[in-house]
N, CA, C and O atoms as a printed pandas DataFrame, in Angstrom:
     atom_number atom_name residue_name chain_id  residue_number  x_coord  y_coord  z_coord
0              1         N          UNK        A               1  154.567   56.382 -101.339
1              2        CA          UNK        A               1  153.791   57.058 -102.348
2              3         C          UNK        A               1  153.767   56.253 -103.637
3              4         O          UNK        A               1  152.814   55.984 -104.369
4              5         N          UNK        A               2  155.029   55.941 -103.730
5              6        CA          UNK        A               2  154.804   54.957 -105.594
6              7         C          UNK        A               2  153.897   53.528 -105.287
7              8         O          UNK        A               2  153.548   52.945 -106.314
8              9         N          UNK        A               3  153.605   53.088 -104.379
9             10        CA          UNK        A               3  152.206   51.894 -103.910
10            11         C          UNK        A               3  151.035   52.305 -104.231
11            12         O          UNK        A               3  150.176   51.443 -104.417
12            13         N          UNK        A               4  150.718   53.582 -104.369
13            14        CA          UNK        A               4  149.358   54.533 -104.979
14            15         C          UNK        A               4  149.513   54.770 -106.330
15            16         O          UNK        A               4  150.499   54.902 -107.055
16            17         N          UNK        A               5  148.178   54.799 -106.526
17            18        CA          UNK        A               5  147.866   54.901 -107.963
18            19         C          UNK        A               5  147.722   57.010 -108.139
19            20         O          UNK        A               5  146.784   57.626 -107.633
20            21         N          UNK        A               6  148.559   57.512 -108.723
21            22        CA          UNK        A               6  147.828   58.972 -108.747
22            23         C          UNK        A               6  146.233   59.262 -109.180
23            24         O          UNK        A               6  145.498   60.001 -108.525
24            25         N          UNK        A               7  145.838   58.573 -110.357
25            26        CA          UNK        A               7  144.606   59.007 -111.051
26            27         C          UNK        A               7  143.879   58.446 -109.882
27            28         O          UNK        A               7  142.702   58.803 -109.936
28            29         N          UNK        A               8  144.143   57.672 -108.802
29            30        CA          UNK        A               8  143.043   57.326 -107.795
30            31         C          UNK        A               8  142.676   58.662 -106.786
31            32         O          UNK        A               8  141.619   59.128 -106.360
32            33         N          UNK        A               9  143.823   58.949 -106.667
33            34        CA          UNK        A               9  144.701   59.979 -105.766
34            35         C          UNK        A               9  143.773   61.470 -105.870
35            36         O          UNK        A               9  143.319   62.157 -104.955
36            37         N          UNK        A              10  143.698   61.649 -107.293
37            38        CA          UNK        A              10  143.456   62.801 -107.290
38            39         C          UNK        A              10  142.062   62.668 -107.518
39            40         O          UNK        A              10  141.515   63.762 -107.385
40            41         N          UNK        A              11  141.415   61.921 -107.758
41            42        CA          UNK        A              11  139.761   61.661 -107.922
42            43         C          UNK        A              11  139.523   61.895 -106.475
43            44         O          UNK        A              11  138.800   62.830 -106.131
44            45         N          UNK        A              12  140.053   61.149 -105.647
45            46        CA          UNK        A              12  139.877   61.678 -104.014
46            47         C          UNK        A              12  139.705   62.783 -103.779
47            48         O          UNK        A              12  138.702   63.387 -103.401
48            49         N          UNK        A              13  140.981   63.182 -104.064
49            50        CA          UNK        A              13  140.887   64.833 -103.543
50            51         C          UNK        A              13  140.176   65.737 -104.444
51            52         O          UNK        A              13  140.069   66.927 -104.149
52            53         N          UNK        A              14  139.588   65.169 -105.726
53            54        CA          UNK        A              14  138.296   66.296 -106.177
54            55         C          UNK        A              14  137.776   66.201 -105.330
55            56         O          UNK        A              14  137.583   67.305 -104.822
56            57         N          UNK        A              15  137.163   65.013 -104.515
57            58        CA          UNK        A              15  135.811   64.796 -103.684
58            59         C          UNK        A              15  136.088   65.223 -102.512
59            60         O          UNK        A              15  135.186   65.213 -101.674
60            61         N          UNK        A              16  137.481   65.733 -102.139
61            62        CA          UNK        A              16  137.144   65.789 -100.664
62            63         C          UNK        A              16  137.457   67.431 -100.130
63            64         O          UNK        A              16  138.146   68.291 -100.679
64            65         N          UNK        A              17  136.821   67.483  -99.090
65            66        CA          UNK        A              17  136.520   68.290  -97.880
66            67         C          UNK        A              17  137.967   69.103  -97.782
67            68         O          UNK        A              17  139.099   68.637  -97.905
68            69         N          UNK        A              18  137.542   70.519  -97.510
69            70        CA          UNK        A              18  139.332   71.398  -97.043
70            71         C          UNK        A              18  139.856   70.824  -95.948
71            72         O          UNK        A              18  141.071   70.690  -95.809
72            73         N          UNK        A              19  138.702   70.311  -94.794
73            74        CA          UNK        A              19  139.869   69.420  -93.741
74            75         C          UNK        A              19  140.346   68.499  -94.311
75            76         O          UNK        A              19  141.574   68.442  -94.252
76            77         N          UNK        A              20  139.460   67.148  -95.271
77            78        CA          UNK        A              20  140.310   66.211  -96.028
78            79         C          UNK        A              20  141.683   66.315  -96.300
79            80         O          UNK        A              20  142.678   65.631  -96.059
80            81         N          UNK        A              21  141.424   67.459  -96.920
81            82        CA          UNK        A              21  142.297   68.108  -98.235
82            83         C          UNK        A              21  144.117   68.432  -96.987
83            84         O          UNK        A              21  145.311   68.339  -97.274
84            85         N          UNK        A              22  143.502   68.746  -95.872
85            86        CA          UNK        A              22  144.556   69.290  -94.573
86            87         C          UNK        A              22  145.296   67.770  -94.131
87            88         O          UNK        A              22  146.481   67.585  -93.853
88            89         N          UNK        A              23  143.968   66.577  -94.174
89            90        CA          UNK        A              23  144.288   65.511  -93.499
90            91         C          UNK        A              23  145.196   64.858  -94.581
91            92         O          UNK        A              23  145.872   63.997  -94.018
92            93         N          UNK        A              24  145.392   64.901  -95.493
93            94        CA          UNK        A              24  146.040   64.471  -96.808
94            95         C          UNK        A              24  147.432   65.358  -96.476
95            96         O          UNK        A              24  148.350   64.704  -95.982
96            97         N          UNK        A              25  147.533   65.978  -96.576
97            98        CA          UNK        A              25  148.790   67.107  -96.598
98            99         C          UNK        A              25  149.512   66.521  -95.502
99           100         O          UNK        A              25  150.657   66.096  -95.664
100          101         N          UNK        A              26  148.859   66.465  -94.293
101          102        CA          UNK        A              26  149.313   65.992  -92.900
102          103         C          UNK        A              26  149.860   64.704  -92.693
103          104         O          UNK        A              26  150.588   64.331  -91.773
104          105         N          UNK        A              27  149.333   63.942  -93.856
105          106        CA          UNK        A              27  150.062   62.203  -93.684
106          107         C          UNK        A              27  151.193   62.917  -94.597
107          108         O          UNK        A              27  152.276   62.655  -94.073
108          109         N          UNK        A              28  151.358   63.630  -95.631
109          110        CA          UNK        A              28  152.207   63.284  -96.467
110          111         C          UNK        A              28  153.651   64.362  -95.709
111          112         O          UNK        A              28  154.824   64.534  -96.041
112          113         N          UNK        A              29  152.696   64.946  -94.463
113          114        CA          UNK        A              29  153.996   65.940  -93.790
114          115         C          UNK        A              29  154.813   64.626  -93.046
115          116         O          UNK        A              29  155.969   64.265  -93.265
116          117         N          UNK        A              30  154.032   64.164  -92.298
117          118        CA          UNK        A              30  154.148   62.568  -91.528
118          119         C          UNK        A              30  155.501   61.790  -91.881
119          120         O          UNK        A              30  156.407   61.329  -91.187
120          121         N          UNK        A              31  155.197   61.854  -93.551
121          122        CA          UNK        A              31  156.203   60.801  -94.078
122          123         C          UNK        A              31  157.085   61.348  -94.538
123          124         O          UNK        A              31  158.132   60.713  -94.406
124          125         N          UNK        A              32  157.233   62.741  -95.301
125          126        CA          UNK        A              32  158.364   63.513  -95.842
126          127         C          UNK        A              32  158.735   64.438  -95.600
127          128         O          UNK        A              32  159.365   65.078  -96.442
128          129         N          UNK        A              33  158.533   64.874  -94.473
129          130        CA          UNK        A              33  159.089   66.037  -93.879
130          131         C          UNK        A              33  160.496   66.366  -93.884
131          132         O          UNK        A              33  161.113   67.407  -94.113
132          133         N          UNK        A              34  160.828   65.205  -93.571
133          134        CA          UNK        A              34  162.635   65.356  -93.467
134          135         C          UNK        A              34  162.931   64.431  -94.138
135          136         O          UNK        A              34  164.008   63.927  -93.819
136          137         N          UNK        A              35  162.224   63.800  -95.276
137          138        CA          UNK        A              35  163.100   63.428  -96.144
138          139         C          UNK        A              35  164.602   63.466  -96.991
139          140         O          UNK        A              35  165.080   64.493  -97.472
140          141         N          UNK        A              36  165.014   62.569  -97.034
141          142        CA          UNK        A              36  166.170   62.386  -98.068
142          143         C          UNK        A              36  166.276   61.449  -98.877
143          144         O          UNK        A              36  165.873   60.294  -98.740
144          145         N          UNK        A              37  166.926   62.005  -99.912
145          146        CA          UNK        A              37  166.866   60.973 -101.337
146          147         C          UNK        A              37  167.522   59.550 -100.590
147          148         O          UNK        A              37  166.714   58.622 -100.629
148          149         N          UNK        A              38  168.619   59.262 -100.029
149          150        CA          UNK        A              38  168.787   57.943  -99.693
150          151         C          UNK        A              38  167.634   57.190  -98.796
151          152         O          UNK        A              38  168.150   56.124  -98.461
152          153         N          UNK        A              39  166.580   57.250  -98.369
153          154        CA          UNK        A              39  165.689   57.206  -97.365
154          155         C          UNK        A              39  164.401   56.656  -98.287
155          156         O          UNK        A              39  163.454   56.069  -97.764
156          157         N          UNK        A              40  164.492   56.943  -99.843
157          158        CA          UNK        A              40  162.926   56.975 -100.901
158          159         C          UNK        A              40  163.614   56.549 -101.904
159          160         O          UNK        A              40  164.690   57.088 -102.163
160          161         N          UNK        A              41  163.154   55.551 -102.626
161          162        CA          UNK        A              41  163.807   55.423 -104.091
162          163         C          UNK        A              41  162.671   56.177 -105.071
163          164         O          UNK        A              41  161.638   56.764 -104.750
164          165         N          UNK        A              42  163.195   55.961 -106.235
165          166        CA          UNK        A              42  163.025   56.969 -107.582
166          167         C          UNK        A              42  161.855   56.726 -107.682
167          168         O          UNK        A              42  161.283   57.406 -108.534
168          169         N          UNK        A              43  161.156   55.907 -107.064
169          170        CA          UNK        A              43  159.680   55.513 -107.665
170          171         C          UNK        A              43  158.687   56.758 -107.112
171          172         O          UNK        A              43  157.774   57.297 -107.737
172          173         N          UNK        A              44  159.314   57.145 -105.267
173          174        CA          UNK        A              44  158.552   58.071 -105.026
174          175         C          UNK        A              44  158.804   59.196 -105.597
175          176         O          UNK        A              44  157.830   59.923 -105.791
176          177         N          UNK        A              45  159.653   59.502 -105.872
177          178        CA          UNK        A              45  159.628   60.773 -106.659
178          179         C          UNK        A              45  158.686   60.981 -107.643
179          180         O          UNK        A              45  157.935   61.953 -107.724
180          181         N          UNK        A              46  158.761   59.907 -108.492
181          182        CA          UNK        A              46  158.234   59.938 -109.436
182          183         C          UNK        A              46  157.161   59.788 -109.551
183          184         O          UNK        A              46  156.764   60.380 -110.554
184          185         N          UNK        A              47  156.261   59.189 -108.943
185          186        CA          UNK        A              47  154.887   59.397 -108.039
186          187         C          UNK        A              47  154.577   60.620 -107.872
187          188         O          UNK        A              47  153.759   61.103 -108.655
188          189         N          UNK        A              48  155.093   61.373 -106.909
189          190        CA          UNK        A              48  154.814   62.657 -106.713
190          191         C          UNK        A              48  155.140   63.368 -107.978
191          192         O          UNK        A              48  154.529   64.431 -107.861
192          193         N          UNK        A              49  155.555   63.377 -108.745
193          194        CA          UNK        A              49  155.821   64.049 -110.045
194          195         C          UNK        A              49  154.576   64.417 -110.850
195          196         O          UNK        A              49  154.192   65.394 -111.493
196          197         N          UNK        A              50  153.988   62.876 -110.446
197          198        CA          UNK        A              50  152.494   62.457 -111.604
198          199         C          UNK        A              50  151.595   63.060 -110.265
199          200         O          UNK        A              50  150.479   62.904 -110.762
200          201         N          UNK        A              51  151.325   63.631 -108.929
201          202        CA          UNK        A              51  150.658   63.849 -108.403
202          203         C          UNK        A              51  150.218   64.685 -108.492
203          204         O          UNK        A              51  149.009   64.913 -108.528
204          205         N          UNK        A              52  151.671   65.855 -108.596
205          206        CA          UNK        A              52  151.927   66.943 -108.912
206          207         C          UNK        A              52  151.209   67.571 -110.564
207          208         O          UNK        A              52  150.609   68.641 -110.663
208          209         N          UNK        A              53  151.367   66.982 -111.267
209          210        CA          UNK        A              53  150.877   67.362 -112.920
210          211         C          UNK        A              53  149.544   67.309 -112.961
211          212         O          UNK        A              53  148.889   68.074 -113.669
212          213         N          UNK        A              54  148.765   65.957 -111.834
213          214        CA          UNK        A              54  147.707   65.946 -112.195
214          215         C          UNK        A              54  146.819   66.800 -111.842
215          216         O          UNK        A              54  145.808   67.129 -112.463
216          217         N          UNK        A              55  147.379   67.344 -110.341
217          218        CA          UNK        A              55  146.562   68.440 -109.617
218          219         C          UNK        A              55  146.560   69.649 -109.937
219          220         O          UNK        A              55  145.753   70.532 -109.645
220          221         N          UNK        A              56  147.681   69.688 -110.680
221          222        CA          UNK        A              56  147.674   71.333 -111.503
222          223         C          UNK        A              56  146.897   70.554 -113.025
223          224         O          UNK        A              56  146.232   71.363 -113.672
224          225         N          UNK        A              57  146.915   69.924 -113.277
225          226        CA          UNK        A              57  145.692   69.645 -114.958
226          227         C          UNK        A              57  143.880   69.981 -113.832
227          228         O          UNK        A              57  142.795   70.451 -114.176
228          229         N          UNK        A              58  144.227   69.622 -112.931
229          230        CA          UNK        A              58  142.644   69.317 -112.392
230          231         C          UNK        A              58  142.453   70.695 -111.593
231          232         O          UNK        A              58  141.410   70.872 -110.965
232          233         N          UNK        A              59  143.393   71.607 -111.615
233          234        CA          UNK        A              59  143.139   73.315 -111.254
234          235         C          UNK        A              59  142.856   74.285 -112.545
235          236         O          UNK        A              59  142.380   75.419 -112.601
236          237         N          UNK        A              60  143.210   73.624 -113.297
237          238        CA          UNK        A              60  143.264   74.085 -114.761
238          239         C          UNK        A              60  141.727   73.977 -115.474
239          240         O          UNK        A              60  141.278   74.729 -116.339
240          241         N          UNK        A              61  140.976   72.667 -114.769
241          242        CA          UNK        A              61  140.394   72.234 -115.294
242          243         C          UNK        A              61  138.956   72.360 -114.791
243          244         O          UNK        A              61  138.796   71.935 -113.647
244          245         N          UNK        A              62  137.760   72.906 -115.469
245          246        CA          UNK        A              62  136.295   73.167 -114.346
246          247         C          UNK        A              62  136.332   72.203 -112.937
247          248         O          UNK        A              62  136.148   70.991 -113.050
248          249         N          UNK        A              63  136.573   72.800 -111.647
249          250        CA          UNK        A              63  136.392   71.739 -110.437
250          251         C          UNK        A              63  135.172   72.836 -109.659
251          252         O          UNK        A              63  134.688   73.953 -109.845
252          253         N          UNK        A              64  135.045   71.427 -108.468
253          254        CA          UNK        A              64  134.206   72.209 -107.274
254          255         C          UNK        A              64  134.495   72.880 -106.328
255          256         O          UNK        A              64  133.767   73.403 -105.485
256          257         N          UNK        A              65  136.296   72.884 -106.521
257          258        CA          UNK        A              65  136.539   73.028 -105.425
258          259         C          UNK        A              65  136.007   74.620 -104.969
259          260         O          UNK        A              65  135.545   75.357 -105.840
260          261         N          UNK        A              66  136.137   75.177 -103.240
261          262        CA          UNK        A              66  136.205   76.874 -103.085
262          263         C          UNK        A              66  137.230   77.145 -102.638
263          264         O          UNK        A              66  138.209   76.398 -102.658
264          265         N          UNK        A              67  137.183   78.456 -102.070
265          266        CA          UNK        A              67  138.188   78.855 -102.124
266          267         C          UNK        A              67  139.340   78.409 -101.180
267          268         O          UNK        A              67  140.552   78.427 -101.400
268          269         N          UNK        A              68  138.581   77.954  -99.944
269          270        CA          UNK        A              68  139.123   77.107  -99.090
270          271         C          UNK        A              68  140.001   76.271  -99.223
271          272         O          UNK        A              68  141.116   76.298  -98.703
272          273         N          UNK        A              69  139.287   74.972 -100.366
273          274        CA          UNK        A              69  139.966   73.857 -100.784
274          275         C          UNK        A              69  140.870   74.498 -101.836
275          276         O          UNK        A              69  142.066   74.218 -101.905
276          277         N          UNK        A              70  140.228   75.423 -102.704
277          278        CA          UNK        A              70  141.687   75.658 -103.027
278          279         C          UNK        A              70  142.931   76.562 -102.549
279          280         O          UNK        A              70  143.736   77.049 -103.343
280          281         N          UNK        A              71  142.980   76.702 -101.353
281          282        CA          UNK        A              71  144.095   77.329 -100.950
282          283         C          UNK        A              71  144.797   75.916 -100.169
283          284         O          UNK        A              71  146.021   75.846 -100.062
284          285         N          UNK        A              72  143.920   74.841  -99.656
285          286        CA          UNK        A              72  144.396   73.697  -99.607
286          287         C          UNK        A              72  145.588   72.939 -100.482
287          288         O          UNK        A              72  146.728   72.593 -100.172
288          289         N          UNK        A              73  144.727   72.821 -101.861
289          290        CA          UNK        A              73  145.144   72.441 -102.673
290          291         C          UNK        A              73  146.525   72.903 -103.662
291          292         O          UNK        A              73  147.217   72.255 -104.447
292          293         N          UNK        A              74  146.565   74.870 -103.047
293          294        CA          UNK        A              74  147.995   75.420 -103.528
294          295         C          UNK        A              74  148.714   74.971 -102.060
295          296         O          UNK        A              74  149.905   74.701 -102.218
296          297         N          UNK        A              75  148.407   74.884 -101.161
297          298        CA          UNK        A              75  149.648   74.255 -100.140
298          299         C          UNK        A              75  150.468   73.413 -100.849
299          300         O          UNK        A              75  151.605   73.540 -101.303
300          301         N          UNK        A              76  149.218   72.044 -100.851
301          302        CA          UNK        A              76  149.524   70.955 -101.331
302          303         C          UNK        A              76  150.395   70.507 -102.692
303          304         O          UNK        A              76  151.141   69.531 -102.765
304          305         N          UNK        A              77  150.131   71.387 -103.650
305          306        CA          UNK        A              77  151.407   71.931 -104.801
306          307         C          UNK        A              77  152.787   72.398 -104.594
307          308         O          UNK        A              77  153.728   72.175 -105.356
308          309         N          UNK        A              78  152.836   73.260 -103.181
309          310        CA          UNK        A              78  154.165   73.698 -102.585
310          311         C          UNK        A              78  154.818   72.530 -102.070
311          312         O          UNK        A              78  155.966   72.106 -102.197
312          313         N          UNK        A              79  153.900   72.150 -101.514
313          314        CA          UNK        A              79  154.164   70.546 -100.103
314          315         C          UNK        A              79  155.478   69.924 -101.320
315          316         O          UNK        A              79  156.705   69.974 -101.225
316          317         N          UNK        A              80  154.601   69.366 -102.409
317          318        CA          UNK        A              80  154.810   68.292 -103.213
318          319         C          UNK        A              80  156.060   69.139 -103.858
319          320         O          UNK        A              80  157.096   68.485 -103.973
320          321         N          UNK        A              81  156.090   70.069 -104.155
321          322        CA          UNK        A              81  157.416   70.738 -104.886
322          323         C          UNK        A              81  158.476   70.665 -103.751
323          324         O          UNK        A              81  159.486   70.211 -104.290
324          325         N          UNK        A              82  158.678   70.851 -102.690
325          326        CA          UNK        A              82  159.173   70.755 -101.624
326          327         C          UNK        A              82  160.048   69.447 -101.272
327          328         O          UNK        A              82  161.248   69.219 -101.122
328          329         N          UNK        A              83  158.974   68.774 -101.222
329          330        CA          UNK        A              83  159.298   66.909 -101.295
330          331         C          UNK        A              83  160.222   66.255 -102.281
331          332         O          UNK        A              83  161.035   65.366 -102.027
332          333         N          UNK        A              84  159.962   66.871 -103.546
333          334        CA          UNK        A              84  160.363   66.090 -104.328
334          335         C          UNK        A              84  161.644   66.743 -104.570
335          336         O          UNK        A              84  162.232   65.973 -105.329
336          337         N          UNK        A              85  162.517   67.911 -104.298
337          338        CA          UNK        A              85  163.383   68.912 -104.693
338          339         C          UNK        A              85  164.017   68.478 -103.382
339          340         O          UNK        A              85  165.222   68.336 -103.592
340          341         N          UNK        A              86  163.748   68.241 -102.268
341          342        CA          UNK        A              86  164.475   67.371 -100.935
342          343         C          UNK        A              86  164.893   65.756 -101.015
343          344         O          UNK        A              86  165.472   65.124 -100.132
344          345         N          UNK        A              87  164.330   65.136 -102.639
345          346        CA          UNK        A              87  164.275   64.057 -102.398
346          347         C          UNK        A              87  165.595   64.110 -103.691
347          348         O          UNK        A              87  166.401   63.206 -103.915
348          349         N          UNK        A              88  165.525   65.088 -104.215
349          350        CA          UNK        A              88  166.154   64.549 -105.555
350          351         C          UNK        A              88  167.723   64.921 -105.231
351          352         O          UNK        A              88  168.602   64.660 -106.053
């Protein structure tokens, strides 16, 4: 995750699709599911930190998403709270 840029990250996922939005969730189940902090250094965390802030500024903020994508998109807030509280 810290090899990605977030502000790229989340411009994506304005644009994309509730399956997108599933297929995104699904790589990031892929890789951190059973994460542990010895397994990720601080960078991913911290990545997901800024992933995390930006997607709640960009729920906050006029989007396209419906209701669909956004029930996607509150997964995807749990996902990431999840991850990063397993990692730390």
């Amino acid at each position: 995750m810290s090899k990605c840029e977030p502000d790229k990250i989340i411009d994506m996922l304005a644009k994309s699709s509730s399956e997108q939005l599933g297929d995104f969730r699904g790589i990031l189940f892929a890789v951190y599911r059973y994460a542990v902090k010895s397994e990720f250094d601080e960078k991913d965390i911290e990545a997901m930190k800024q992933l995390l802030e930006l997607v709640e500024e960009k729920c906050n903020e006029e989007n396209d998403w419906d209701k669909i994508q956004m029930m996607q998109i509150n997964w995807l807030k749990s996902n990431l709270n999840q991850f990063i509280q397993q990692m730390s």
